[in-house]
C-alpha positions in Angstrom: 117.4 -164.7 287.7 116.5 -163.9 291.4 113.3 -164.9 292.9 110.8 -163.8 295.3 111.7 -165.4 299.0 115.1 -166.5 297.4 117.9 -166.0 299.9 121.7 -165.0 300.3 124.2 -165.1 303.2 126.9 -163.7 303.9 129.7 -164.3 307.0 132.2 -161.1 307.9 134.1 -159.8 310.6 136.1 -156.7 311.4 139.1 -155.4 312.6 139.7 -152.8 314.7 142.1 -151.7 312.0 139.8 -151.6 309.6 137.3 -149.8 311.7 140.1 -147.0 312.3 140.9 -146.7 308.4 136.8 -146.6 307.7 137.1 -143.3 310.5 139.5 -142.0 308.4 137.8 -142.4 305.4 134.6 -141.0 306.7 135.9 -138.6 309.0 133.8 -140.2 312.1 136.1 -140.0 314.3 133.7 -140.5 317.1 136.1 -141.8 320.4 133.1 -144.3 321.2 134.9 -146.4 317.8 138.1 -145.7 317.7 139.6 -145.1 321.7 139.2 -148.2 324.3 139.5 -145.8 327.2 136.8 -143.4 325.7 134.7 -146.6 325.1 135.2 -148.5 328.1 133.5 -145.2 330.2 130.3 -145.3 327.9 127.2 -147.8 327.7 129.5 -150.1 325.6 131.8 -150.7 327.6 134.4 -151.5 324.3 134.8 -149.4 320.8 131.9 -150.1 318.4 132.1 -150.7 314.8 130.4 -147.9 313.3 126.6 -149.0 312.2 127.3 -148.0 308.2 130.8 -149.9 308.5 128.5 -153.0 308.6 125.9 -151.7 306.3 128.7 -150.9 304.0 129.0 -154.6 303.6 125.7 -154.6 301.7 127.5 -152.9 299.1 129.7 -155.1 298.2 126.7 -158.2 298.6 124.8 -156.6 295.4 127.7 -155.4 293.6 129.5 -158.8 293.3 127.8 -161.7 294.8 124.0 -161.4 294.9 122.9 -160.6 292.1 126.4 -159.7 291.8 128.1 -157.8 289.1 126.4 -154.6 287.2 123.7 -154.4 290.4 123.0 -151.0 290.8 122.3 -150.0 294.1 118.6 -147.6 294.6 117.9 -147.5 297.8 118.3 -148.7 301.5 116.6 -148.2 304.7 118.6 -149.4 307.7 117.7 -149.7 311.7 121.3 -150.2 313.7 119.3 -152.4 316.8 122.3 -153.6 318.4 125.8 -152.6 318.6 128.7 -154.4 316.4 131.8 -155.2 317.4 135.5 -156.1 316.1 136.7 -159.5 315.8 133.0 -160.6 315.9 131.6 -162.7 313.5 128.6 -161.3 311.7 126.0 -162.7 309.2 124.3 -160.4 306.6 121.1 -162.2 305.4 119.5 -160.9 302.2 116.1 -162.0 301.7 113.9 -161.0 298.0 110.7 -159.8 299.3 109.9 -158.5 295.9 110.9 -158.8 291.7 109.5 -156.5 289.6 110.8 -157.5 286.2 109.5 -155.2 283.8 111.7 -152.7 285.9 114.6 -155.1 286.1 114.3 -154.4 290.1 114.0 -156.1 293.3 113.3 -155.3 297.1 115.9 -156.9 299.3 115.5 -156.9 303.2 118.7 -156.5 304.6 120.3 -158.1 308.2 122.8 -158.5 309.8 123.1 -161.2 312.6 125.4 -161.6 315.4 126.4 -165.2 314.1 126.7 -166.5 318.2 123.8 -165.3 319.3 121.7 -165.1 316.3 120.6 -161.2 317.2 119.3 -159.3 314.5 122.3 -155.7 314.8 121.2 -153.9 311.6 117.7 -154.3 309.3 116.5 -152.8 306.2 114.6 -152.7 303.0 117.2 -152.1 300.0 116.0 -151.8 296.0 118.3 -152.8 293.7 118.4 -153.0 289.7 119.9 -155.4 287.4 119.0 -155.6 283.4 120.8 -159.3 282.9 119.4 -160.7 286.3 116.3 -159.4 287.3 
């Protein structure tokens, strides 16, 4: 059973591969992620992992590995603070502010940290449901 101020991390990267196949997907085929020469003219300077790529990651958090399986994700608020980038490596924090057990629920924040430099990229709030672990 999770607790209140119970924590779970996470350590990812990205490639630039997967990045193009997550354009695909999506259809965002936004130049500023997927073309260096685009990129290298704008405020980045290099392509940028799309901000829901790395919130995408949450996903899979909850779904398998905290609380992990039969999670079912409610909600998610998300603020992309800095940009992401591939071949970076990434920490997603998740951090139970809030169990509310009659409802088999709990409120998660959500980051991710740039592992290097310790910057906060993306926050959020996220409510998730699980009958067996909540």
């Amino acid at each position: 059973m999770i607790e209140t101020g119970q924590t779970y991390s996470h350590d990812f990267k990205f490639t630039q591969d997967e990045v193009n196949r997550f354009a695909d997907v999506t259809g965002d085929k936004n130049p500023v992620h997927i073309d260096p020469e685009f990129a290298a003219k704008s405020m980045f300077k290099k392509p940028i992992m799309h901000g829901m790529l790395g919130a995408a990651l949450f996903s899979k958090v909850f779904g398998v590995l905290f609380p992990g399986e039969g999670t079912i994700y409610l909600k998610q608020s998300l603020s992309f603070l800095k940009p992401m980038y591939v071949e970076v490596e990434y920490e997603a924090v998740f951090t139970v502010r809030e169990v509310l057990r009659d409802k088999h629920r709990a409120v998660v924040e959500t980051l991710i940290k740039d592992k290097a430099t310790g910057n906060v990229c993306t926050s959020g709030e996220a409510t998730v449901m699980n009958m067996d672990k909540i």
